[in-house]
C-alpha positions as CSV (number, residue, x, y, z in Angstrom):
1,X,154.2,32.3,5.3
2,X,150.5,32.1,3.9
3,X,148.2,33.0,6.6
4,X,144.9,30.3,7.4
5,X,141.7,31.4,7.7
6,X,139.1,28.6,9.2
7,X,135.4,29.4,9.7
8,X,132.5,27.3,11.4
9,X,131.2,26.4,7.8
10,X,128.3,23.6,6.6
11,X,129.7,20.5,5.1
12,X,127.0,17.4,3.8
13,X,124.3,18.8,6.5
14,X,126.9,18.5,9.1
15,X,128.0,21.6,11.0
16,X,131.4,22.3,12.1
17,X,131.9,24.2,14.9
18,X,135.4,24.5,15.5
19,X,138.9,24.6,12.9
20,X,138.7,21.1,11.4
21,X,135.4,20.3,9.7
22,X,134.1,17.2,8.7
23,X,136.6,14.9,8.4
24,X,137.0,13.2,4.9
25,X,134.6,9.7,3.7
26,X,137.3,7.0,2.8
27,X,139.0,6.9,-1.0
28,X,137.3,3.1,-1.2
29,X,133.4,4.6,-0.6
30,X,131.4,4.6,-3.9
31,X,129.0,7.5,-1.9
32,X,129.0,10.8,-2.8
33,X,128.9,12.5,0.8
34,X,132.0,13.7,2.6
35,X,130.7,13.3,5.6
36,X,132.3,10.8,7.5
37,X,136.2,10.3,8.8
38,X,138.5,8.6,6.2
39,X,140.6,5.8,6.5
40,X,142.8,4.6,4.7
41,X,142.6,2.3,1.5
42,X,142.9,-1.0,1.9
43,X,146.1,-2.1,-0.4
44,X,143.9,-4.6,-2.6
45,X,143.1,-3.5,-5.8
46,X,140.8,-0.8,-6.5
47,X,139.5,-2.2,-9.6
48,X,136.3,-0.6,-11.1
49,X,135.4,-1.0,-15.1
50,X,133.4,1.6,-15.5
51,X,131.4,4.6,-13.7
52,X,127.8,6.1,-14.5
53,X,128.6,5.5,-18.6
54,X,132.4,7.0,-18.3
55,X,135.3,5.0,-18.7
56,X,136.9,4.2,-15.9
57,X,140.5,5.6,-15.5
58,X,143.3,4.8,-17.2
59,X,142.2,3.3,-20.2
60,X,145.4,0.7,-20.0
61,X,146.4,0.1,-16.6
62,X,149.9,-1.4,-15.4
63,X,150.4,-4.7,-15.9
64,X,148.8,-6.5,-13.0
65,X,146.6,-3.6,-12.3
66,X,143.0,-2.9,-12.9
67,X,141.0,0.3,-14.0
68,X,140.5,2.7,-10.8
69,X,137.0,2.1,-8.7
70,X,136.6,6.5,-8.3
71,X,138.9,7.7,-11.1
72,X,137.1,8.1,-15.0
73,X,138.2,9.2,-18.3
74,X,136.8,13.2,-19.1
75,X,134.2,12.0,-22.0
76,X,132.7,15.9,-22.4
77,X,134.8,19.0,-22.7
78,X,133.9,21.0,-19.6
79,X,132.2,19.7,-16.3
80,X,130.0,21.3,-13.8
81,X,131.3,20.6,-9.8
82,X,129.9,18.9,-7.6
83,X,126.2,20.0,-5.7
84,X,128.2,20.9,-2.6
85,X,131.0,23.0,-5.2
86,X,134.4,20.5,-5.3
87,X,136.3,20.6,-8.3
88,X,135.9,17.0,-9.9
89,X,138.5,17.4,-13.0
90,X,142.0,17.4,-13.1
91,X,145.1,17.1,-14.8
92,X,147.2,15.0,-12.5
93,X,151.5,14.2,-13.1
94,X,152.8,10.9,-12.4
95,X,154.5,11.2,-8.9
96,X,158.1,12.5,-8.2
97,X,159.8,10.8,-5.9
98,X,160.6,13.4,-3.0
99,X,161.8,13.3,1.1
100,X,159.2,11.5,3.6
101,X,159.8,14.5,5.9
102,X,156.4,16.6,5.7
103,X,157.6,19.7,7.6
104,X,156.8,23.0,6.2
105,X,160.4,23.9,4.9
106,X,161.1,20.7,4.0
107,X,157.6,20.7,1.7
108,X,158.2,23.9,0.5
109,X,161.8,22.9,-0.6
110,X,161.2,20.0,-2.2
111,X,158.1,21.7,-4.1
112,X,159.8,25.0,-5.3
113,X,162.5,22.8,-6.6
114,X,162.7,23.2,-11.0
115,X,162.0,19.2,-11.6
116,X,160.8,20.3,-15.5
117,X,160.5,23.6,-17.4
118,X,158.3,26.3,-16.3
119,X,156.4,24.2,-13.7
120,X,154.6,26.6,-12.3
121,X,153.2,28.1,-16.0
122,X,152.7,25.1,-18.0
123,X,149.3,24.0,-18.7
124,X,149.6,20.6,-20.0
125,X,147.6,18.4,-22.0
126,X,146.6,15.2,-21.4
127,X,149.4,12.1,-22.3
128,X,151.7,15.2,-22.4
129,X,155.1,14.0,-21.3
130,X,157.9,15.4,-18.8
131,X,161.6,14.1,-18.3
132,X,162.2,14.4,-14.4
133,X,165.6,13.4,-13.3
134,X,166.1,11.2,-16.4
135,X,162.9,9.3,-16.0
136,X,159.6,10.2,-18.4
137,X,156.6,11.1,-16.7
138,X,153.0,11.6,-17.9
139,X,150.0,13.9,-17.4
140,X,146.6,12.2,-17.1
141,X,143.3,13.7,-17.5
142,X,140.9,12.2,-14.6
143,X,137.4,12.9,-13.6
144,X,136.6,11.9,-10.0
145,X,133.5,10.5,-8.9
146,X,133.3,11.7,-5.6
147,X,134.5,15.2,-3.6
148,X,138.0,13.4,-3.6
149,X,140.7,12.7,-6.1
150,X,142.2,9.3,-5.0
151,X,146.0,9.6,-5.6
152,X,146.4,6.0,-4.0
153,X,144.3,4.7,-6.7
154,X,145.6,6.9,-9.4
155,X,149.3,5.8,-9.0
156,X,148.5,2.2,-7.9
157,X,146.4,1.9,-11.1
158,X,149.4,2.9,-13.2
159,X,152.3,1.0,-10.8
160,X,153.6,3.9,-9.8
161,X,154.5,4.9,-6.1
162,X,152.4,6.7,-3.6
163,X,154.8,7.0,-1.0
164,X,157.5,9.8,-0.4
165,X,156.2,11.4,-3.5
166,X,154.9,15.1,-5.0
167,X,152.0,14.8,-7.2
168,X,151.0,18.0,-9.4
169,X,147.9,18.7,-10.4
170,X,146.2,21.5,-12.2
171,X,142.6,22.7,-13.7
172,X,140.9,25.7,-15.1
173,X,137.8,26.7,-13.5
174,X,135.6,29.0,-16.3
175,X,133.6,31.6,-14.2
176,X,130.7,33.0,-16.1
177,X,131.4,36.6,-14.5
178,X,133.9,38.4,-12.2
179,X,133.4,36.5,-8.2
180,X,134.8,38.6,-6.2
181,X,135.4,38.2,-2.1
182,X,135.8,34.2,-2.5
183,X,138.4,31.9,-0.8
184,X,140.0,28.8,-2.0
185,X,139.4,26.2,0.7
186,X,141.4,22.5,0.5
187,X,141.9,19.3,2.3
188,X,144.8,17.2,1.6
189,X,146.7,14.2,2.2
190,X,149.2,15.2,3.1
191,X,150.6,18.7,2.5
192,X,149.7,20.7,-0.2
193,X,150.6,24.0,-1.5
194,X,147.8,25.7,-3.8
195,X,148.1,28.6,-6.3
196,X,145.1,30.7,-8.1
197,X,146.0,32.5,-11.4
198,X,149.8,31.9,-10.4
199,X,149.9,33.7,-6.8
200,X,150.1,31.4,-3.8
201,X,147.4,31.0,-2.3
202,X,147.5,28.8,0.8
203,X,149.8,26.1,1.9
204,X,149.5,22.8,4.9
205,X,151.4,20.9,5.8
206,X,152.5,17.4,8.0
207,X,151.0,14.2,8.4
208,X,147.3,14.1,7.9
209,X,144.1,13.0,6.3
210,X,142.5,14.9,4.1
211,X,139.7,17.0,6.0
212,X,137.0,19.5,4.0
213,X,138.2,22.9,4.0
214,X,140.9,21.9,6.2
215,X,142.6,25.2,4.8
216,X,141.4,28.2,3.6
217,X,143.1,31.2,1.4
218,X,142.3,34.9,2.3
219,X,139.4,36.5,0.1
220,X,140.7,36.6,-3.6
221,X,138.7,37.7,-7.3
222,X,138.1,34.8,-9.8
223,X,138.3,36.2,-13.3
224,X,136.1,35.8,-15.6
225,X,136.6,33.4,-18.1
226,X,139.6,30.6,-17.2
227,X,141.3,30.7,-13.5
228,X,143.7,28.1,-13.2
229,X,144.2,26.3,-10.3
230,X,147.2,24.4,-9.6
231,X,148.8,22.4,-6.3
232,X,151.7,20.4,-5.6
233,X,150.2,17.3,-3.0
234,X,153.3,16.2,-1.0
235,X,153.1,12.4,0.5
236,X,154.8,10.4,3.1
237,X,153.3,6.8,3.3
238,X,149.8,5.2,2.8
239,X,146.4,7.2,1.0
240,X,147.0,10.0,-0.2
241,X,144.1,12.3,-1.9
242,X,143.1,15.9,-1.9
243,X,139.6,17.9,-2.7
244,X,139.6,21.5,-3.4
245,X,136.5,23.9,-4.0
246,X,135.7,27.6,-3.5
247,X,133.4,29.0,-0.5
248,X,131.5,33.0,-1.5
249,X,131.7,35.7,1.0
250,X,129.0,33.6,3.0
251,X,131.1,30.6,3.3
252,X,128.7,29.0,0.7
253,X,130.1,26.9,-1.9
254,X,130.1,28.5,-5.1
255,X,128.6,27.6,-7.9
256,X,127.4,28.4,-11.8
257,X,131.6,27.7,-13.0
258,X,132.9,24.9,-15.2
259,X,135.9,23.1,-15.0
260,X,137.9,22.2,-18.0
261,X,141.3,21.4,-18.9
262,X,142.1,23.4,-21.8
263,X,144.9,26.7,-22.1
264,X,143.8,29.6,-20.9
265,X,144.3,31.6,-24.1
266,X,147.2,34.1,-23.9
């Protein structure tokens, strides 16, 4: 069992002092500060054509479906995080169907289940395909406009289901130097299981919203160079979304990395 650590820590000027911090701003807000509870999208389309001179995400949505309102196309090959240090790029699976039953062994079953080939290794590319119990899914390269990544709009944009479903997702975060004493901290909807360089790193689960730093891994190095970060998001019904960023030994976001989506080289 991976052990939680949770610390008092400053999130959008708002301090929280107990385990939970500030709970998540809502998928449909076009603001930038995760300040506020979320709720859940409404079930209208989250339309958007495009964001700040990016392309809004995908590039041919469903039939019947519009481009994303939060999601974009990556347009540059590596991208700075956010000022308050979330991760905003991502490679992201179309969902697997999987049990509604968010428990912690039933999460952990349905996640450490072999759905393609070296799952917990491969480092896709983007449009890279996967056959998953007969049926081909695709990885999609996304850019997120706020501290969220919107699974609810990502799968309704390409008519794919959000509930009872595992999405996995995956990044490389370039450090310019060795960051030592840092902690992986996460907020999903719902569970989640998170690995750094391929060691498990921290795991939550049940039905919930997605809450900043809701969990956080014990201390642990980033390389220099690539560290890839991957996590398997579970679902049960309605949003779903997760955010994910690194806190120093101050419980200070860090910063000074990129993100990209290329190979680590071997």
């Amino acid at each position: 069992m991976i052990t939680l650590y949770r610390f008092p820590l400053l999130a959008s000027g708002v301090l929280a002092g107990s385990a939970l911090l500030a709970i998540a701003a809502s998928p449909q807000s076009q603001g930038s500060a995760p300040a506020q509870k979320s709720a859940a999208p409404a079930k209208a389309s989250p339309a958007g054509s495009r964001a700040g001179g990016a392309a809004a995400f995908p590039a041919k949505p469903a039939e019947g479906r519009g481009a994303t309102s939060t999601l974009t196309i990556p347009a540059t090959p590596a991208k700075a995080p956010d000022a308050q240090g979330f991760i905003p790029r991502w490679l992201v699976l179309e969902p697997i169907p999987v049990s509604s039953d968010l428990t912690e062994n039933v999460v952990r079953t349905e996640v450490m289940k072999e759905y393609f080939p070296n799952q917990l290794t491969i480092f896709p590319k983007d449009d890279e395909k996967v056959t998953v119990n007969g049926q081909e899914l695709t990885w999609h390269a996304v850019d997120t406009k706020l501290y969220n990544v919107n699974l609810y709009h990502f799968g309704w944009s390409l008519n794919k289901p959000t509930s009872n479903v595992l999405f996995w997702v995956v990044t490389t975060v370039n450090c310019p130097r060795e960051m030592h004493d840092v902690r992986l901290a996460i907020g999903s909807n719902a569970a989640s299981i998170w690995w750094v360089n391929g060691q498990e790193s921290i795991g939550i689960y049940g039905d919930r919203q997605t809450v900043i730093d809701d969990g956080v891994s014990r201390r642990i190095t980033l390389n220099k160079g690539p560290n890839v970060v991957r996590a398997a998001v579970v679902n049960g019904g309605g949003a779903t979304d997760f955010c994910a960023r690194f806190l120093d030994a101050n419980d200070k976001p860090v910063a000074g990395f990129t993100v990209s989506l290329s190979a680590p080289s071997k």
